[in-house]
C-alpha positions as CSV (number, residue, x, y, z in Angstrom):
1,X,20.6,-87.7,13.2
2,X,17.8,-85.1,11.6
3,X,14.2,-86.3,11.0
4,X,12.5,-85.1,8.1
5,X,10.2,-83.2,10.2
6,X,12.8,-81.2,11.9
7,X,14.3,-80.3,8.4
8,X,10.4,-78.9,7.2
9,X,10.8,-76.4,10.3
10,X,13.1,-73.8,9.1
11,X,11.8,-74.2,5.4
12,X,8.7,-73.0,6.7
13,X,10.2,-70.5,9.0
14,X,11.9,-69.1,5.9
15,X,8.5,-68.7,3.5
16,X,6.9,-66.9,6.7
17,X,9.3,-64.4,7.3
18,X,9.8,-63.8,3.2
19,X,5.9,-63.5,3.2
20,X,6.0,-61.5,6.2
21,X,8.8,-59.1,4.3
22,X,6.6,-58.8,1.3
23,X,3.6,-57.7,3.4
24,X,5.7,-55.0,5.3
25,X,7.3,-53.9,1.8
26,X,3.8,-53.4,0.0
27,X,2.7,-52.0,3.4
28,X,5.4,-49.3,3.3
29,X,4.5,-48.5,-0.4
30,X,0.8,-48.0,0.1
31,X,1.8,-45.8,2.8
32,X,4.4,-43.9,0.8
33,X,1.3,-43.8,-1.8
34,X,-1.1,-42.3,0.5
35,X,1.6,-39.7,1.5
36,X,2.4,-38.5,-2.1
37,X,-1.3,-38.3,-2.5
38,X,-1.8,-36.5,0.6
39,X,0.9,-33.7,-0.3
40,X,-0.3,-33.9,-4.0
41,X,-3.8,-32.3,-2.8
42,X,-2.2,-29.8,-0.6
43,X,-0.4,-28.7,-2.9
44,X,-3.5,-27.7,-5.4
45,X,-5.8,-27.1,-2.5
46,X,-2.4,-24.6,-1.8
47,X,-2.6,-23.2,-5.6
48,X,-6.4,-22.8,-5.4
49,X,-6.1,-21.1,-1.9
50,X,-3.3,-18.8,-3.7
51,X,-5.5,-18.1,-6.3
52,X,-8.3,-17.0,-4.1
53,X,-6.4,-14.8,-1.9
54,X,-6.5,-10.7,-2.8
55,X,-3.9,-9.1,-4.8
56,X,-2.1,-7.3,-2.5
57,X,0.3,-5.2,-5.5
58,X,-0.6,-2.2,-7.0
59,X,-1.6,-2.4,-10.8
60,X,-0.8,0.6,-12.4
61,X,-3.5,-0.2,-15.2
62,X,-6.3,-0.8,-13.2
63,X,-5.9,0.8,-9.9
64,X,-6.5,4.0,-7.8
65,X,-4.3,6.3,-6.1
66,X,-6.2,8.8,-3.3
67,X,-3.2,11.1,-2.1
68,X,-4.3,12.4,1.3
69,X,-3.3,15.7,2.8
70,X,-4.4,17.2,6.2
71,X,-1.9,20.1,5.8
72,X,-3.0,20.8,9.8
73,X,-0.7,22.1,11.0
74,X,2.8,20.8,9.7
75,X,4.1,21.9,6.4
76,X,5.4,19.0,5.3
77,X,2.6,17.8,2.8
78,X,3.7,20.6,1.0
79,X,6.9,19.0,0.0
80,X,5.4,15.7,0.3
81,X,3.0,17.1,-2.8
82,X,5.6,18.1,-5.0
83,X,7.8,14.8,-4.4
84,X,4.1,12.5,-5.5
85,X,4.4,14.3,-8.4
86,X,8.0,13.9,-9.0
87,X,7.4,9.9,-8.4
88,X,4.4,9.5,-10.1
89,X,5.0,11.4,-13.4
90,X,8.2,10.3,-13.6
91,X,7.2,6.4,-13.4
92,X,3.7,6.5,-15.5
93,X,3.4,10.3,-17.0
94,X,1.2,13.1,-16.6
95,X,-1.6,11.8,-18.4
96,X,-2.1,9.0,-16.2
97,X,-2.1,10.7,-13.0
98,X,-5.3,12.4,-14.3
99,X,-7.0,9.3,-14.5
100,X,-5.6,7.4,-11.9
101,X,-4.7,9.4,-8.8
102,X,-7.3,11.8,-7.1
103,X,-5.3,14.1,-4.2
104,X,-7.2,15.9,-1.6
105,X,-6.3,18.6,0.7
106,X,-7.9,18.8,4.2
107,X,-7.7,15.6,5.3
108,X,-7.9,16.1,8.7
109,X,-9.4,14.7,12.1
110,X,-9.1,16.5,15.2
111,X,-6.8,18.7,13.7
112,X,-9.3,20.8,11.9
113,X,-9.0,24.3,13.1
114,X,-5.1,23.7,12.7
115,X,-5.8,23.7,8.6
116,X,-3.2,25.8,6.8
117,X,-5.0,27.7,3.9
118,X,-1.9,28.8,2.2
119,X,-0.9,25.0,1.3
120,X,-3.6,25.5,-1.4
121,X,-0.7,27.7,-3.7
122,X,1.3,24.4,-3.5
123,X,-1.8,22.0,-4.4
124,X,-2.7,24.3,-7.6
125,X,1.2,24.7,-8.6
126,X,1.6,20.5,-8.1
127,X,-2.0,19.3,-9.9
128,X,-4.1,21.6,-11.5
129,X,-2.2,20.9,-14.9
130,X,-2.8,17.1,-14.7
131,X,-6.1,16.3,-13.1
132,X,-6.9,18.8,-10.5
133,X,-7.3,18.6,-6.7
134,X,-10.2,18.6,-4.2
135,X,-10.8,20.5,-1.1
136,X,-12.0,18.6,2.0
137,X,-11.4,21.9,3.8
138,X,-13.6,24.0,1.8
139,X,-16.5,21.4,1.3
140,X,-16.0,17.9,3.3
141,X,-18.7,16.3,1.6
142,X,-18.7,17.3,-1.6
143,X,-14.9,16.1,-1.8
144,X,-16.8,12.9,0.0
145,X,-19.2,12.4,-2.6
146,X,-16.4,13.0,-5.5
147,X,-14.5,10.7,-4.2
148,X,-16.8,7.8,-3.9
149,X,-17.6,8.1,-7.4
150,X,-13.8,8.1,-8.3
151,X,-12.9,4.8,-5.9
152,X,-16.2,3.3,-7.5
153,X,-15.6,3.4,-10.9
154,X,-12.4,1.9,-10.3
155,X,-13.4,-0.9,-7.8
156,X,-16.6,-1.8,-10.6
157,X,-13.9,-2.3,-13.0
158,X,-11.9,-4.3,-11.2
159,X,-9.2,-2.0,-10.0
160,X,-8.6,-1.4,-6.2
161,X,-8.0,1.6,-4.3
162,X,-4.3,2.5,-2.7
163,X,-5.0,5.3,-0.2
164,X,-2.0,6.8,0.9
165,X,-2.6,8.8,4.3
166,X,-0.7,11.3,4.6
167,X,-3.5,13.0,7.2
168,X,-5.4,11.3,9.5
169,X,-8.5,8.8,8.9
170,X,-11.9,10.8,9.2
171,X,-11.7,11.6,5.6
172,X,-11.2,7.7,4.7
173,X,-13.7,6.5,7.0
174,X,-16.7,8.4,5.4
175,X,-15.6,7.6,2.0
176,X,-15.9,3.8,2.7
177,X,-19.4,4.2,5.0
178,X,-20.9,5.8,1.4
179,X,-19.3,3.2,-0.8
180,X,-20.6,0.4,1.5
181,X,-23.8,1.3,1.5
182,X,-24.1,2.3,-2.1
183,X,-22.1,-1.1,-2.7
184,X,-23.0,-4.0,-0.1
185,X,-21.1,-6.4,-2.1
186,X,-17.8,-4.8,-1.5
187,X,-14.9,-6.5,-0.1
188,X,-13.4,-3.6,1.2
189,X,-10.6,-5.4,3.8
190,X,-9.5,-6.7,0.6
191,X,-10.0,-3.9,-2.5
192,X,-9.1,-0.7,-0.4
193,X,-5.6,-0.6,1.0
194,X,-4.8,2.2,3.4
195,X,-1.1,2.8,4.1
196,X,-0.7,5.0,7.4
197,X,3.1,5.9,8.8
198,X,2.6,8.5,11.5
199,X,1.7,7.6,14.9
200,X,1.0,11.5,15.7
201,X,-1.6,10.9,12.2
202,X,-3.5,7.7,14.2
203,X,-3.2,10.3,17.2
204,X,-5.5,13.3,15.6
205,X,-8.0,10.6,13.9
206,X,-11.3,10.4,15.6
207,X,-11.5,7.1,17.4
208,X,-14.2,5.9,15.8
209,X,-13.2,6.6,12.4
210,X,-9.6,5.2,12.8
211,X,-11.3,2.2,14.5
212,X,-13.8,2.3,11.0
213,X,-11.0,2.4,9.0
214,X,-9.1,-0.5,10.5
215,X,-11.7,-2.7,10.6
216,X,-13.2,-2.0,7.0
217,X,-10.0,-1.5,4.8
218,X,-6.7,-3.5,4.5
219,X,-5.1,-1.0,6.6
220,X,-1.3,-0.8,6.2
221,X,1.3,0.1,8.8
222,X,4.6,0.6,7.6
223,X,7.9,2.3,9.1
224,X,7.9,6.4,10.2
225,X,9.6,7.9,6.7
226,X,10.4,10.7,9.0
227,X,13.4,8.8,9.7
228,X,14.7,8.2,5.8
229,X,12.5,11.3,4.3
230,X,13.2,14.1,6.9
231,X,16.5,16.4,7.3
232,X,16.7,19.5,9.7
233,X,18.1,22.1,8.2
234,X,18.1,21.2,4.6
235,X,19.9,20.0,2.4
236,X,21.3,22.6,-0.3
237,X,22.3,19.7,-3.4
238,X,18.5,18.3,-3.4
239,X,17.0,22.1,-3.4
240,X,19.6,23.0,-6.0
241,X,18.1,19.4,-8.2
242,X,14.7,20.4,-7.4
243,X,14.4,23.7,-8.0
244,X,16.7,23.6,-11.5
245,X,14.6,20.7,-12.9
246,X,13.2,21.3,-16.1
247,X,9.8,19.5,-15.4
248,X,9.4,19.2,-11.3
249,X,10.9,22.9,-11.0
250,X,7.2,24.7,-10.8
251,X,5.9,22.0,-8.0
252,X,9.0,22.1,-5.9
253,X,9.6,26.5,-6.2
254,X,5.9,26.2,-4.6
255,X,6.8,23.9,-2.2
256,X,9.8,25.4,-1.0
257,X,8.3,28.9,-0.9
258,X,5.8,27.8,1.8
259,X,8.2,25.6,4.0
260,X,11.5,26.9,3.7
261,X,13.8,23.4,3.3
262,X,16.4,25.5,4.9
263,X,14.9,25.1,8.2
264,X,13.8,21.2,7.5
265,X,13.5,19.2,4.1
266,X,10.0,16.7,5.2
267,X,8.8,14.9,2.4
268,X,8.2,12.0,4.9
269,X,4.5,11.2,3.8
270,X,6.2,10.5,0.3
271,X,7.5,7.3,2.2
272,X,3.5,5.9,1.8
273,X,3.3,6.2,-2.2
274,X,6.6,4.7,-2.2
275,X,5.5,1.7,-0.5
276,X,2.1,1.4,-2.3
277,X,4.4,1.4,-5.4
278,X,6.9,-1.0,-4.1
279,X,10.1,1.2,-4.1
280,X,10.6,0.4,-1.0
281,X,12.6,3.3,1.3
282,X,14.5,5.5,-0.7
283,X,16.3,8.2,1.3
284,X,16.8,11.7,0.7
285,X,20.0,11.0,-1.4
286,X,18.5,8.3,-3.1
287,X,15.4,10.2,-4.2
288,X,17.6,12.9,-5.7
289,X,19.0,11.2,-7.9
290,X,16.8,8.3,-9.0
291,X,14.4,11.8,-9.7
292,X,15.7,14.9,-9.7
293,X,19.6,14.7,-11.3
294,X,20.4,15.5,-14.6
């Protein structure tokens, strides 16, 4: 026989455990709410973080390119010259090199008394018709002074500057002391890139001024082109393209008279420019005819 009492029992037990279910349900749900909420505002903190960070891509409209060459002793910036031209006119034209790419010769560290004079025959034949070229080697600081007034007027309107090293870092590093001071504002770890691919480069910098450089600039490491952009003994179908081309002809004949690309085609430096313009690494082959075939 069942008393009424023992029959209330289990009526109760049932309420408590469907209260207790509602309880953990809405306490699952607030917790799924505070999640979502949580991710929601990592996600724009994310956005606004994203939209803080510096642009690390090159705009062509805005931006800077300082072509660097120590021509000390190696004669590879010569070719390296003609094939910067070759990329950049063929990819913006000849008019905007003049106003947005500034190449020096004699960018050199402990190298110095290694300087070749007669790369200057290549650096007139490659930019004297679009721009012009300065000499580090025959005045360091006035090719100093020039170009902090080119990377300012680029950083003061909003552009950055892409320096592609094809030398070593002494050069660099005096630049950026001069626009410091003359612009304490700067953000230069973020607004000057420096792209360096040579060890043997890093090797003949001063070690105060590569350490400058490091720490002041966003400076850029990238893979030795030497071993994509470098052929002993030549190779006859590129000279043949280079040499026959109706606009890169006059750049490349100057090149090729001073380092004979029968003994070694070295346009390795070329491998920096290509990376600042995000073509990534384009062999020998490659560069031919993405350039130079007709």
């Amino acid at each position: 026989m069942t008393t009424g009492r023992q029959q209330a029992i289990p009526t109760k037990l049932r309420a408590n455990r469907a209260a207790a279910t509602r309880y953990e349900s809405e306490a699952h749900m607030r917790v799924i709410g505070i999640a979502v909420l949580v991710i929601a505002c990592c996600a724009i903190e994310d956005v606004e973080a994203s939209n803080d960070e510096p642009r690390r891509t090159f705009d062509s409209k805005a931006d800077l390119i300082s072509l660097h060459y120590d021509h000390a002793p190696d004669k590879d910036d010569g070719h390296s010259a003609a094939a910067d031209r070759t990329v950049l006119e063929s990819s913006f034209g000849k008019q905007w090199i003049a106003a947005h790419v500034v190449p020096v010769s004699g960018a050199y560290g402990e190298n110095k008394d290694s300087f070749n004079s007669k790369s200057d025959a290549v650096m007139e034949a490659t930019w004297n018709d679009c721009g012009g070229w300065l000499s580090a080697h025959k005045d360091w600081d006035a090719a100093v002074n020039q170009l902090v007034e080119r990377w300012r007027n680029t950083l003061r309107a909003d552009g950055d500057v892409w320096v592609k090293e094809g030398g070593q870092s002494d050069l660099t590093a005096d630049v950026v002391r001069k626009l410091k001071s003359a612009m304490p504002d700067l953000d230069a770890t973020s607004r000057i890139h420096v792209v360096q691919h040579s060890n043997w480069n890093e090797q003949q910098t001063t070690d105060n001024d590569l350490a400058y450089t490091k720490k002041n600039t966003r400076y850029v490491r990238i893979r030795d082109a030497n071993q994509y952009l470098n052929k002993l003994h030549g190779d006859a179908r590129f000279v043949s393209s280079a040499t026959a081309h109706p606009v890169f002809s006059t750049a490349w004949q100057a090149a090729f008279t001073y380092y004979d690309p029968n003994r070694r085609l070295d346009f390795s430096d070329t491998g920096e420019l290509l990376h600042i313009l995000g073509l990534g690494e384009l062999d020998i082959e490659a560069f031919r005819q993405k350039y130079l075939a007709e």
